[in-house]
SELUMFI-733248 format. One record per residue (C-alpha): residue number from 1; residue in three letters; x, y, z. Coordinates in Angstrom, 2 decimals. Example, Ala and Ser with C-alpha at 12.3 -4.5 7.8 and 13.67 -1.06 7.14 Angstrom:
BEGIN
REC, i, aa, east, north, up
REC, 1, Ala, 12.30, -4.50, 7.80
REC, 2, Ser, 13.67, -1.06, 7.14
***
This chain:
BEGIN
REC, i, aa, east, north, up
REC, 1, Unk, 5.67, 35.52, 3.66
REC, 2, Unk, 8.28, 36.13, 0.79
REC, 3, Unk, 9.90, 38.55, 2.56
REC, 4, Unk, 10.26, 36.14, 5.70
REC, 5, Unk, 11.44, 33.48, 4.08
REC, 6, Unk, 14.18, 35.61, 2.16
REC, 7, Unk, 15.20, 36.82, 5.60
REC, 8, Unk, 15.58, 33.05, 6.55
REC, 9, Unk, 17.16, 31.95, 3.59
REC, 10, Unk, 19.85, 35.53, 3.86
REC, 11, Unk, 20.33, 34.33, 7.97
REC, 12, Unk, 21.36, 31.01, 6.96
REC, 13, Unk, 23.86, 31.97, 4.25
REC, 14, Unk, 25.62, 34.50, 6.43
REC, 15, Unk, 26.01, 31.95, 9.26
REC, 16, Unk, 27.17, 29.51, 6.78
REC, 17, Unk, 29.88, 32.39, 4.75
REC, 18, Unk, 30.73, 32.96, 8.52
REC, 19, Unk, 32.49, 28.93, 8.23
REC, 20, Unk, 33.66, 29.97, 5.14
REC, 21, Unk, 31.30, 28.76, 2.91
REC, 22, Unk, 29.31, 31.62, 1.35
REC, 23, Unk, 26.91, 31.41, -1.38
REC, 24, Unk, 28.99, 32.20, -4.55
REC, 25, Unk, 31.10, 29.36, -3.17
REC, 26, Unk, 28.58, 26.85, -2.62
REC, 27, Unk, 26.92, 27.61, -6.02
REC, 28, Unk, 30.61, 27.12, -7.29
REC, 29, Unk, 30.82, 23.25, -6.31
REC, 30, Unk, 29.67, 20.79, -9.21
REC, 31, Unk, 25.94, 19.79, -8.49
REC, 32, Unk, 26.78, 16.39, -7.31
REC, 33, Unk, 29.12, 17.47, -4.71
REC, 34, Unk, 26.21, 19.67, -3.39
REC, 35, Unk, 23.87, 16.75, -3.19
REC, 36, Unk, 26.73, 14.72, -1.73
REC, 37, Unk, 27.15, 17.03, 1.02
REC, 38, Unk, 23.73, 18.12, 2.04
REC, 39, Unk, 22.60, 14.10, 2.12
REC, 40, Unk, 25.64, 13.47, 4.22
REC, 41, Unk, 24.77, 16.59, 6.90
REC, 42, Unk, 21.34, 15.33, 6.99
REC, 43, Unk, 22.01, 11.41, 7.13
REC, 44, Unk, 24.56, 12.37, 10.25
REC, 45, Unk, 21.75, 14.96, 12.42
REC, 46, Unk, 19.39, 12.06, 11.84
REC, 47, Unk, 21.44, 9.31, 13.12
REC, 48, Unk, 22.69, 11.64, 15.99
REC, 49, Unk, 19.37, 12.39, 16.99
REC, 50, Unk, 18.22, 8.70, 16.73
REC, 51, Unk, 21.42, 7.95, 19.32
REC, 52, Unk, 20.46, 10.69, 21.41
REC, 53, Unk, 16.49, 10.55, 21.42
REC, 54, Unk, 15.36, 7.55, 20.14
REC, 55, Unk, 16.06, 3.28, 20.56
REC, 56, Unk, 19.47, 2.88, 18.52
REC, 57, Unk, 19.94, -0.48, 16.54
REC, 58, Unk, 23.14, -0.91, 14.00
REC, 59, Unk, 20.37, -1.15, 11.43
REC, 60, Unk, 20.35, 2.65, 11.16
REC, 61, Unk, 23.67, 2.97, 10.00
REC, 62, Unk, 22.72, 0.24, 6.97
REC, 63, Unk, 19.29, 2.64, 6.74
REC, 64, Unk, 21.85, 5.76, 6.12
REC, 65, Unk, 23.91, 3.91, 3.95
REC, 66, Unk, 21.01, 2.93, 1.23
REC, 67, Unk, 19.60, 6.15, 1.38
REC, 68, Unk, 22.59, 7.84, 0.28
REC, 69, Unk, 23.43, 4.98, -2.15
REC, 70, Unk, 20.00, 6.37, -4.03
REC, 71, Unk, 19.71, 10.15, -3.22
REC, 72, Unk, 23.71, 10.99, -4.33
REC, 73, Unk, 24.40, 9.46, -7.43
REC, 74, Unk, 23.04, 10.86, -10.49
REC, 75, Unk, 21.30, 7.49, -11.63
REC, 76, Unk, 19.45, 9.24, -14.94
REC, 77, Unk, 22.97, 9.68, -16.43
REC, 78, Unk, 22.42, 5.63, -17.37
REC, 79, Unk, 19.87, 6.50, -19.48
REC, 80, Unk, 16.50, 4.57, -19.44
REC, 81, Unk, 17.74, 1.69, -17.05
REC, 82, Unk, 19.15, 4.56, -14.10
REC, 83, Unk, 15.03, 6.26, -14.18
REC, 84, Unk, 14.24, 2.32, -13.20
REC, 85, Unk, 16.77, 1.65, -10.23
REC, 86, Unk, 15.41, 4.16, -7.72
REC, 87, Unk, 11.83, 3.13, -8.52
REC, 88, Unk, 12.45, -0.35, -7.92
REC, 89, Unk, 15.00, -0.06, -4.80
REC, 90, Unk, 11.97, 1.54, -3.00
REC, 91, Unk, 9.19, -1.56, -4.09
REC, 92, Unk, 11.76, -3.61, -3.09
REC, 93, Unk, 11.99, -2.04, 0.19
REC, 94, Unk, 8.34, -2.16, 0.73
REC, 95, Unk, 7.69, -5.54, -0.36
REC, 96, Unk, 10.80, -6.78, 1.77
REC, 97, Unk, 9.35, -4.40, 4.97
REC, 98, Unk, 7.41, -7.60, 6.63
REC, 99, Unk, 11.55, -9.41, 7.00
REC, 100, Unk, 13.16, -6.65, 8.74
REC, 101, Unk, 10.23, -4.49, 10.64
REC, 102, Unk, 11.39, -5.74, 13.88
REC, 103, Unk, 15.08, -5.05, 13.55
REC, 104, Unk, 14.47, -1.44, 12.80
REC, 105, Unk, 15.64, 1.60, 15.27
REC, 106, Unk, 13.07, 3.80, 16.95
REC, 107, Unk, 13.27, 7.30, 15.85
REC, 108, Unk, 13.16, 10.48, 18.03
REC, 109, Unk, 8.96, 11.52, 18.47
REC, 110, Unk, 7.55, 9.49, 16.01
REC, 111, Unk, 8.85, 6.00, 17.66
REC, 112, Unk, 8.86, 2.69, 16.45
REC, 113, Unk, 8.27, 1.66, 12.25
REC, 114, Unk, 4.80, 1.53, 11.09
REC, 115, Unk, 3.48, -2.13, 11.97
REC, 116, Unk, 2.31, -4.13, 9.02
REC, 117, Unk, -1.26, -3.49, 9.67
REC, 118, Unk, -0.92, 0.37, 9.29
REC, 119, Unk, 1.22, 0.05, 6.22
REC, 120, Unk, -1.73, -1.89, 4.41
REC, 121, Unk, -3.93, 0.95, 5.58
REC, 122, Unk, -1.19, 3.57, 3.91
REC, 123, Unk, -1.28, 1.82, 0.77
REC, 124, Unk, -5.11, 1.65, 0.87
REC, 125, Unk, -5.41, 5.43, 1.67
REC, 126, Unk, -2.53, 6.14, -1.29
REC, 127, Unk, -4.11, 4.74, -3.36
REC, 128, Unk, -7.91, 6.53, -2.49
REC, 129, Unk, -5.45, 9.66, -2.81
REC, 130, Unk, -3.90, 8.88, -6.30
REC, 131, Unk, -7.78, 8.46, -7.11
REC, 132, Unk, -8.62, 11.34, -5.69
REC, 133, Unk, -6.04, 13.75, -7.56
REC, 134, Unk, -7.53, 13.03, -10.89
REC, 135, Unk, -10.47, 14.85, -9.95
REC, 136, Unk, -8.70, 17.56, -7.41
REC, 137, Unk, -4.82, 17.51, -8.88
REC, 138, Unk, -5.12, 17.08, -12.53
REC, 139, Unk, -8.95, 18.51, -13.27
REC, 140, Unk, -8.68, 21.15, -10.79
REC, 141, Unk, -12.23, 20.12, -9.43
REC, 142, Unk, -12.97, 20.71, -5.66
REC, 143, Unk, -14.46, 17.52, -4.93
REC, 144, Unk, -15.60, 16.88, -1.05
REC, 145, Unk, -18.00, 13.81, -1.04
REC, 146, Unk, -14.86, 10.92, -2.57
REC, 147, Unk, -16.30, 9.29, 0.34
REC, 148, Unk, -19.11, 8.13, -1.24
REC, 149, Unk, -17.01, 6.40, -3.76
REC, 150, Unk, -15.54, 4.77, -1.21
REC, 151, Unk, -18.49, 3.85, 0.60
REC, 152, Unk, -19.68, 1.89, -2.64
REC, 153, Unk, -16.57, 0.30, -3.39
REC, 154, Unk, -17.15, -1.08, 0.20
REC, 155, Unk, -20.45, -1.96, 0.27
REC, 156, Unk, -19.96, -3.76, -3.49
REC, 157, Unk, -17.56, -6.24, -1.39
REC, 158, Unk, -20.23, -6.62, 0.88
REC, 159, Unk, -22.97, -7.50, -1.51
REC, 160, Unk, -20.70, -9.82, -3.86
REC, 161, Unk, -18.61, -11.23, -1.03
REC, 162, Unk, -20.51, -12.44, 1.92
REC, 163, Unk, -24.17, -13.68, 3.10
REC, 164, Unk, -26.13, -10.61, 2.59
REC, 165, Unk, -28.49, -11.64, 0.40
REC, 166, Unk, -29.19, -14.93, 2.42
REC, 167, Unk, -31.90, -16.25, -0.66
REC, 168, Unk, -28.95, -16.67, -3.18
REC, 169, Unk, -26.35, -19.07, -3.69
REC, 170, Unk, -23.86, -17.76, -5.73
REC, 171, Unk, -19.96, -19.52, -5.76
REC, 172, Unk, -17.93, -18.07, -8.77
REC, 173, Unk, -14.21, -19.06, -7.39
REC, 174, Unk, -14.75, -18.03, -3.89
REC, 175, Unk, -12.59, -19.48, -1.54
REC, 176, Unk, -13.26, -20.28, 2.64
REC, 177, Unk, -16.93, -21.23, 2.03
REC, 178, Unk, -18.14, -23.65, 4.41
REC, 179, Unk, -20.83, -26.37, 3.87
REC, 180, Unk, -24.23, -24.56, 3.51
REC, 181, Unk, -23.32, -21.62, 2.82
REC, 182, Unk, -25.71, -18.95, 1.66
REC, 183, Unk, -25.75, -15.36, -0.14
REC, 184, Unk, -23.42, -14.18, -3.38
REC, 185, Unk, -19.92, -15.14, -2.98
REC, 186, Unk, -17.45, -13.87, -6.10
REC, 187, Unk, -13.70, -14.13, -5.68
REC, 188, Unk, -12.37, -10.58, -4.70
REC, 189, Unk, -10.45, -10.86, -7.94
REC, 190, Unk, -13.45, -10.33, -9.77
REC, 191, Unk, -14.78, -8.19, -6.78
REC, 192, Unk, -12.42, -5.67, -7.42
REC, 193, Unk, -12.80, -4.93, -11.04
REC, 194, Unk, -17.00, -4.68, -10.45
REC, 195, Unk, -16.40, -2.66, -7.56
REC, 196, Unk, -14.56, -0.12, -9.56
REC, 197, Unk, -16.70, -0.36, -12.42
REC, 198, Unk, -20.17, 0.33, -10.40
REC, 199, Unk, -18.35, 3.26, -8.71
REC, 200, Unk, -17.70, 4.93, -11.82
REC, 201, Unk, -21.06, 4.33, -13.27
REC, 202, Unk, -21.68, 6.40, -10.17
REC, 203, Unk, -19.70, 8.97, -10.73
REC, 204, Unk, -20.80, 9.54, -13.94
REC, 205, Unk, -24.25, 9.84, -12.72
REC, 206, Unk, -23.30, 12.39, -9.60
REC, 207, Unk, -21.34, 14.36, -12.38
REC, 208, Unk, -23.42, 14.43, -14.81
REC, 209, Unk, -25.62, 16.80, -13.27
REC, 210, Unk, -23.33, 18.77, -11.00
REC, 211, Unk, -19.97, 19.33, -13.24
REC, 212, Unk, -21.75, 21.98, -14.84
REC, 213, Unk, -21.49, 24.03, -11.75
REC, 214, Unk, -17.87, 25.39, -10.77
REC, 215, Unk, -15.85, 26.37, -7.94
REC, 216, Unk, -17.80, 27.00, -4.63
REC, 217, Unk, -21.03, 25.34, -6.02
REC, 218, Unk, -19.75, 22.42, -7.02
REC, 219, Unk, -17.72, 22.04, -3.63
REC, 220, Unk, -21.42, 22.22, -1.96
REC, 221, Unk, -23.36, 19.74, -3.79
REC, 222, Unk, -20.23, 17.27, -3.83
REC, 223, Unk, -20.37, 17.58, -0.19
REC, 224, Unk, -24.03, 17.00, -0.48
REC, 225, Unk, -23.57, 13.91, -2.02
REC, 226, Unk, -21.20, 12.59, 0.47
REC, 227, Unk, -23.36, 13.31, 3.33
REC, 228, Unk, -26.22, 11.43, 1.43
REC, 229, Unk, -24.14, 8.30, 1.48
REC, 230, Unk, -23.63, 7.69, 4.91
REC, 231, Unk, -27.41, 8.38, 5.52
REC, 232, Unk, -28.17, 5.62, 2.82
REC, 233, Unk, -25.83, 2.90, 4.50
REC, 234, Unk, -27.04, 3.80, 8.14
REC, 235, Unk, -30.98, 3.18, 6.84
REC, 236, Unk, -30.49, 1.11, 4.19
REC, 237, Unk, -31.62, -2.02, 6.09
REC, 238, Unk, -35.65, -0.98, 5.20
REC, 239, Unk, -35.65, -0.01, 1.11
REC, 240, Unk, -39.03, -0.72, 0.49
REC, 241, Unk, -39.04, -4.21, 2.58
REC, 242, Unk, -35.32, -5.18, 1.10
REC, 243, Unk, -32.38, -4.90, 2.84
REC, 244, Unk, -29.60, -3.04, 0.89
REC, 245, Unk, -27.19, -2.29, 3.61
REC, 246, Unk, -27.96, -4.00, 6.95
REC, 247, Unk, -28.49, -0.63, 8.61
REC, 248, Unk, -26.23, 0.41, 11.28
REC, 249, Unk, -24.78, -3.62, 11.54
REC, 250, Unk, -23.09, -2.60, 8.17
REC, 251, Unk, -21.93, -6.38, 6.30
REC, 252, Unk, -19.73, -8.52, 7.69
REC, 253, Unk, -18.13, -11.05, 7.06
REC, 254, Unk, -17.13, -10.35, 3.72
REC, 255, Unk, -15.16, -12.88, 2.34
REC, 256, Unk, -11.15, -12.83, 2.06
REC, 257, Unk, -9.08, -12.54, -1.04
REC, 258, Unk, -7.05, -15.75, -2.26
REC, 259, Unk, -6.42, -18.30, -5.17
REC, 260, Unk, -7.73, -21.91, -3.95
REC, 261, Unk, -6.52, -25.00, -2.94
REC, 262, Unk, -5.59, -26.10, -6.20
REC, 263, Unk, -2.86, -23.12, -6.94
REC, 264, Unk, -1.93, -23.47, -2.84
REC, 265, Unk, -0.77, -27.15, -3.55
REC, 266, Unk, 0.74, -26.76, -7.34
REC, 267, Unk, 1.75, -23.07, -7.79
REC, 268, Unk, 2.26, -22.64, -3.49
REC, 269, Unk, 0.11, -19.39, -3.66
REC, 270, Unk, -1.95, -18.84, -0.41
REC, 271, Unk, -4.99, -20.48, -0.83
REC, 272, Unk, -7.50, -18.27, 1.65
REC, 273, Unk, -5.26, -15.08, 2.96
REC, 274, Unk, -7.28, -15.04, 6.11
REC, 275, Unk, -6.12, -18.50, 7.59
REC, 276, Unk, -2.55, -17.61, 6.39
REC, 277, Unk, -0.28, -16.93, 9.32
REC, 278, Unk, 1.17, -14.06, 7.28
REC, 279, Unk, -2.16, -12.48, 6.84
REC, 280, Unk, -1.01, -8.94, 6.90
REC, 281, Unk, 1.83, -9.75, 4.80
REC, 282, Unk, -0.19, -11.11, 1.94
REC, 283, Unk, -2.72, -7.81, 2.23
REC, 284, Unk, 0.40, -5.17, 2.38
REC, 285, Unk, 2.09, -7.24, -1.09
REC, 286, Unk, -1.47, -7.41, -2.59
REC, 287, Unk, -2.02, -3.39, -1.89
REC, 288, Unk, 1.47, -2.26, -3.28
REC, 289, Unk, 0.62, -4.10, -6.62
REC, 290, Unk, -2.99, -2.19, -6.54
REC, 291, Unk, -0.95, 1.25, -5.42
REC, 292, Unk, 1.81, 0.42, -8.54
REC, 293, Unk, -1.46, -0.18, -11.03
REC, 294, Unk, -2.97, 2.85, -9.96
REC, 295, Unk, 0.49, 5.03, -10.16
REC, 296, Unk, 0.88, 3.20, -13.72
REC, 297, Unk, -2.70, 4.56, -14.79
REC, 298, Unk, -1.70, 7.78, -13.50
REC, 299, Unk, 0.79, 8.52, -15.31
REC, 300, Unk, -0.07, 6.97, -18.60
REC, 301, Unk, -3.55, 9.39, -17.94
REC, 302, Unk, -1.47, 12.73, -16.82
REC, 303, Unk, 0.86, 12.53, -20.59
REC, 304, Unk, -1.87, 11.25, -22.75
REC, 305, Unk, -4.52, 13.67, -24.36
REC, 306, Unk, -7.37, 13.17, -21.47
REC, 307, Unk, -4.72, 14.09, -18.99
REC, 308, Unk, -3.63, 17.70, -21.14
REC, 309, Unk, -7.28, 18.45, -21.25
REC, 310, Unk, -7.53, 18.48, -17.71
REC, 311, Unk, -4.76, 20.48, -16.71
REC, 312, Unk, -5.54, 22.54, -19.49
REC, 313, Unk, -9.01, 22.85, -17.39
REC, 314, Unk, -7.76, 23.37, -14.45
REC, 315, Unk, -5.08, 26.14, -15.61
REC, 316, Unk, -7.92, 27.93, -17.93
REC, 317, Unk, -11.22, 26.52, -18.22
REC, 318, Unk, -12.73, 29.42, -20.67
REC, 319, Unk, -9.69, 28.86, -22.88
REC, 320, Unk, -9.71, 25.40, -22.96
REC, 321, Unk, -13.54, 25.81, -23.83
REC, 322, Unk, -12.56, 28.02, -26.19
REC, 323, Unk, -9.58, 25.56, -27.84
REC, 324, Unk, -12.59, 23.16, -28.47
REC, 325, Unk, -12.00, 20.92, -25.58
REC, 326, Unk, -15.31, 19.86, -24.31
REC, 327, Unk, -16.11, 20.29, -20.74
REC, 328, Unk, -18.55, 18.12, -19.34
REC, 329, Unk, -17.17, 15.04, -21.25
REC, 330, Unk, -13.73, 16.02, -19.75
REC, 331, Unk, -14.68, 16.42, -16.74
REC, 332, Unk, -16.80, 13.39, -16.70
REC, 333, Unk, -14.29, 11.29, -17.43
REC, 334, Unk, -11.84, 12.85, -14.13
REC, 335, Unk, -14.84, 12.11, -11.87
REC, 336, Unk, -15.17, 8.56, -13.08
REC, 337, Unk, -11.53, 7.56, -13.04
REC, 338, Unk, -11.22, 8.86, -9.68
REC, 339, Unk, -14.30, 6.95, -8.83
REC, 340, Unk, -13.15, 3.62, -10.19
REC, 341, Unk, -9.75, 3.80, -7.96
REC, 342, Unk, -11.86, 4.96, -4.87
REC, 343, Unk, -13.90, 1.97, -5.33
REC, 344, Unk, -11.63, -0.45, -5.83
REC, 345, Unk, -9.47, 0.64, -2.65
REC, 346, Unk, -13.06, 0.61, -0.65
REC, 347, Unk, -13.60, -2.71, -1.85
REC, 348, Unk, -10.15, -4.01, -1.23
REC, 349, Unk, -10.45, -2.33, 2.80
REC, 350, Unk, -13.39, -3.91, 3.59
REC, 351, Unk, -12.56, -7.24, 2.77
REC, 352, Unk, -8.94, -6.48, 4.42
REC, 353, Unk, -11.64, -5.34, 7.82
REC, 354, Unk, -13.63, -8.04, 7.37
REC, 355, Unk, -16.84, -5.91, 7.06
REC, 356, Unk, -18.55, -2.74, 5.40
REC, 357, Unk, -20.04, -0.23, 8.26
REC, 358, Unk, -21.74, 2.92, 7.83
REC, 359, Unk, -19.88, 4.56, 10.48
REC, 360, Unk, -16.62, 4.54, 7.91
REC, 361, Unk, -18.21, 6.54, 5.97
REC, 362, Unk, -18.40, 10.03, 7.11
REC, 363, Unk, -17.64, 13.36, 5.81
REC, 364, Unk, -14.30, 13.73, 7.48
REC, 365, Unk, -13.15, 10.41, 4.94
REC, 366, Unk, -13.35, 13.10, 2.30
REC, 367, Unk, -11.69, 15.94, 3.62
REC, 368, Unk, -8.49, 13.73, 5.26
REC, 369, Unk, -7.90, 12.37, 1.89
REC, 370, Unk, -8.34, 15.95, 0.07
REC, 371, Unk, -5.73, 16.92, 2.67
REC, 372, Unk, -3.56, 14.33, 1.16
REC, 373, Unk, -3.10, 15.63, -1.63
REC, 374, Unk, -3.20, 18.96, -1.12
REC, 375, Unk, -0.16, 18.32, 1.65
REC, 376, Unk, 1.80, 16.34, -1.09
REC, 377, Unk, 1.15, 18.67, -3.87
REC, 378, Unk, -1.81, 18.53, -6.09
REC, 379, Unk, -1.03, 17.00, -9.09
REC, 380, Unk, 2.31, 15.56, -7.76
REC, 381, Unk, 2.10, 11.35, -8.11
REC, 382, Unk, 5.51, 11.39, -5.37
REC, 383, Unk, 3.63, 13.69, -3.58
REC, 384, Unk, 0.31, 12.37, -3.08
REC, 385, Unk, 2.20, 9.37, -2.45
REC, 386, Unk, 3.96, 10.94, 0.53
REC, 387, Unk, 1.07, 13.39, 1.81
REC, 388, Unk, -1.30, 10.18, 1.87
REC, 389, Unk, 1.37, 7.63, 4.07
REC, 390, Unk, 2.53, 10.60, 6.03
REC, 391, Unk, -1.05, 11.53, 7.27
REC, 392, Unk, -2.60, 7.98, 7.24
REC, 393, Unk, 0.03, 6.47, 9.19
REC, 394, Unk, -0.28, 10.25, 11.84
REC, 395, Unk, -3.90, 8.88, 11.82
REC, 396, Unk, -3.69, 5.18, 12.32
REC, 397, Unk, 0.21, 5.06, 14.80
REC, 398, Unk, 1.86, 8.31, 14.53
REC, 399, Unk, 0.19, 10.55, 17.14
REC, 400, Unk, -0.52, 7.56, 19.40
REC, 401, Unk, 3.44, 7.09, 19.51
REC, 402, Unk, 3.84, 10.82, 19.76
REC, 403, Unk, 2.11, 11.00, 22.57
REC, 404, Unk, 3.69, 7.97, 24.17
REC, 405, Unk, 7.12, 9.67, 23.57
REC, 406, Unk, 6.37, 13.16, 25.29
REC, 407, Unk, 5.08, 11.34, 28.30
REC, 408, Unk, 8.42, 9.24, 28.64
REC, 409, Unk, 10.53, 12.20, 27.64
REC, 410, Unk, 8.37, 15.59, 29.06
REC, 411, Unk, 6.73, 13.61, 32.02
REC, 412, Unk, 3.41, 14.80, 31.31
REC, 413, Unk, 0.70, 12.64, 30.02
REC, 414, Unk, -0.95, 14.35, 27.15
REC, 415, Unk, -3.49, 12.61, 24.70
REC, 416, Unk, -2.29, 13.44, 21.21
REC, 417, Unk, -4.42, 11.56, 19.41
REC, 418, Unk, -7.70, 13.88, 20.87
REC, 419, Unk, -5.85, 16.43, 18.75
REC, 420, Unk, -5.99, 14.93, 15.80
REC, 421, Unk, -7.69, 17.29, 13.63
REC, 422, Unk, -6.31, 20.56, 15.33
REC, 423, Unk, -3.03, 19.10, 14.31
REC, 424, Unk, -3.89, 18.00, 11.04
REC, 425, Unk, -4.94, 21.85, 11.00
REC, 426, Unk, -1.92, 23.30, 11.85
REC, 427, Unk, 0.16, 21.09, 9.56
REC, 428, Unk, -2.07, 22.21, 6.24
REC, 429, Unk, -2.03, 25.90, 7.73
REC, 430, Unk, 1.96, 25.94, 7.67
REC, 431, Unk, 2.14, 24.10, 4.48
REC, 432, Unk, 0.17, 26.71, 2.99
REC, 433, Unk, 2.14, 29.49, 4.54
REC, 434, Unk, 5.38, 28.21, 3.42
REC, 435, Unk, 5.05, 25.65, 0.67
REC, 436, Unk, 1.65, 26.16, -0.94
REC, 437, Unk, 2.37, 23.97, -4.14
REC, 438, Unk, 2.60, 20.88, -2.06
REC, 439, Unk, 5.74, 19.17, -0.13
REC, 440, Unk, 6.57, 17.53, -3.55
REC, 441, Unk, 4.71, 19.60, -5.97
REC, 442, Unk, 4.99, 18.98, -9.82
REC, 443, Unk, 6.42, 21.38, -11.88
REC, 444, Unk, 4.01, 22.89, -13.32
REC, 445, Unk, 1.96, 23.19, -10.19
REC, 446, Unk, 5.11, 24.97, -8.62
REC, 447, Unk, 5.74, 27.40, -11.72
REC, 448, Unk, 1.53, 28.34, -11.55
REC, 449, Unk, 1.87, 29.75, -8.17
REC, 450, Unk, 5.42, 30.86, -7.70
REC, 451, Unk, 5.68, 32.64, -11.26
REC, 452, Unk, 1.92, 32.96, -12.65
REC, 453, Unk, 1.12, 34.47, -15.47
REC, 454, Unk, 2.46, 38.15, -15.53
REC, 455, Unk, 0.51, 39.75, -18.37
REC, 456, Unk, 0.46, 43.24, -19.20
REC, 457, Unk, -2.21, 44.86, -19.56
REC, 458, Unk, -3.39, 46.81, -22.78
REC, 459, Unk, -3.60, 49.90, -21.58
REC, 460, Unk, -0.11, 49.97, -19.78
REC, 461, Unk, 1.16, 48.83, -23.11
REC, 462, Unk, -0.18, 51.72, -24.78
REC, 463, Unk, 1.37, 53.94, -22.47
REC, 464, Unk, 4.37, 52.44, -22.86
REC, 465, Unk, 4.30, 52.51, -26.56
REC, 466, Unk, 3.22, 56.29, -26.96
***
């Protein structure tokens, strides 16, 4: 694979020297010439291709002209305040995306911008991924049942948040209740929290017992456990004469997130998101400040002294043994901090579906969002990021519109979305072929697999030395 890519990489350099622009040349300009140009070339095919292939609007000239306004100029040469102004140019652009979704162009395949509803389902599955590379990106542990965090994160909202258990009658700041009402109802702001607190009681419990293992093994009986889950929730309705799950009707309603009449009239802060006309609004802003929480943890977790220990784990796990860091405590503590994110972005779904249903729950959960992160890089925060709103929105619109655009274009009416996972296939095979560190891998990740290790071994060195 090396030697095909070189052959690329040579092929494209000798067309280029053949405009007369060869390598040496290129490598000559200053750096932020370089990215100058190569934004340009792409901002231009794009826009050409959106002209020629897609629905033009004027908004994708103003579209170009941001993007290059962040990508060229070298905004860490302002110190501290220049790391902040891409950051914040892209929240802004998400939290603004509800205003100016319908004046965007249609580009070529893909189609039309994400509606709102599949961009709170992105932010959802980012942030199950971000939860999900503690254990797989910064540990190094293959871990193939997340969904049963999920699935309790889920079914928390359902047990705390609607009329499950009918012979209650709980109201801690809940808000659409009607007269009468029955069962536990908790605000989802205190929801939330629990949810991700029970889920990595759990996950201290599941490791406990299984981090021991390594590799392979522990692959299996994580798998195990997230084919137990599902099982649970689907028969749950019959525990001994008390119904835990409601079987195969899963829990629903579950109540809506929101902060009352009395902050609605003073403070104008919606006082039940589900009777608010912007209901998908409210859900998207209220995921991008979960997603920015969990990013914040991430990073604050990947620099401090838990975080080294697990990529010093993951890297070497006899030598980090043998440096006195202790495993099972270590490793512990991955498995319940991805478990507290997991639970708290199941929790935060089902009250956003209005319900918790076993049939959510199965084993392919795990492996799309393992795919995630192994698409964006493992380890990467930007590229989880990326690999989880790339594939989730593929799942959710994507393909659909894919398919919609081949039959207007080709004439032929094929359904894409039947080839979901074969294409989900093919996209991981081909990443690992020619980017196996990830679309946006970190650093470290990239220097692992692309440099390694390179020892020499004793005896050559001997041989050498005699």
């Amino acid at each position: 694979m090396r030697v095909f890519r070189k052959r690329v990489s040579d092929a494209w350099w000798s067309a280029l020297g053949a405009f007369g622009l060869p390598r040496v040349r290129w490598l000559g300009l200053p750096r932020l010439t370089r990215r100058a140009v190569k934004t340009v070339v792409w901002l231009a095919i794009g826009l050409v291709l959106v002209a020629l292939f897609g629905v033009w609007k004027t908004s994708a000239i103003l579209i170009a002209v941001i993007v290059a306004l962040l990508v060229i100029p070298a905004w860490s040469r302002l110190g501290r305040v220049g790391r902040w102004i891409v950051p914040l140019a892209v929240i802004a652009i998400f939290v603004a995306y509800p205003y100016y979704v319908g004046d965007m162009p249609q580009v070529p395949i893909f189609g039309p911008f994400p509606q709102i509803s599949t961009l709170v389902v992105m932010m959802i599955f980012t942030m199950m991924a971000l939860g999900l590379n503690f254990v797989v990106g910064y540990a190094g542990l293959l871990d193939l049942g997340y969904v049963a965090f999920y699935a309790i994160g889920a079914y928390v909202a359902g047990w705390f948040a609607s009329s499950q258990f009918a012979g209650q009658h709980v109201d801690v700041g809940a808000v659409g209740l009607f007269q009468g009402y029955t069962g536990i109802h908790l605000s989802l702001w205190l929801v939330l929290p629990i949810a991700g607190l029970i889920t990595a009681f759990g996950g201290v419990l599941i490791g406990l017992p299984t981090l021991r293992l390594r590799g392979d093994y522990l692959a299996i009986v994580t798998l195990g456990f997230g084919e137990i889950m599902p099982q649970v929730a689907r028969n749950g309705d019959n525990l001994g004469g008390f119904n835990l799950t409601n079987g195969t009707g899963g829990i629903t309603p579950i109540d809506g997130p929101g902060f009352g009449n009395w902050a609605d009239k003073h403070l104008h802060l919606p006082a039940n998101y589900l009777n608010a006309s912007n209901f998908d609004s409210l859900y998207l802003w209220t995921a991008i400040v979960l997603v920015l929480f969990t990013i914040f943890c991430s990073m604050r977790l990947r620099d401090s002294r838990l975080g080294r220990a697990w990529i010093a784990i993951r890297e070497d796990e006899t030598a980090a043994a043998a440096m006195g860091i202790p495993l099972m405590r270590t490793k512990t503590w991955a498995y319940a901090t991805g478990a507290f994110f997991g639970g708290v972005a199941g929790a935060y779904y089902a009250s956003y579906k209005s319900g918790a249903f076993p049939d959510d729950f199965f084993f392919n959960i795990s492996v799309f969002i393992l795919c995630m992160v192994i698409l964006g890089g493992m380890g990467s925060i930007p590229g989880v990021i990326f690999g989880a709103c790339f594939l989730s929105y593929l799942d959710r619109e994507g393909l659909a519109n894919v398919g919609a655009w081949v039959e207007t274009h080709a004439h032929r009416t094929i359904d894409v979305p039947k080839y979901e996972f074969g294409i989900f296939g093919v996209i991981l095979v081909l990443t690992m072929l020619f980017r196996p560190e990830g679309l946006i891998p970190s650093q470290r990740r990239a220097a692992e697999l692309h440099e390694g290790v390179h020892d020499e071994p004793l005896y050559d060195h001997e041989i050498a030395g005699a």
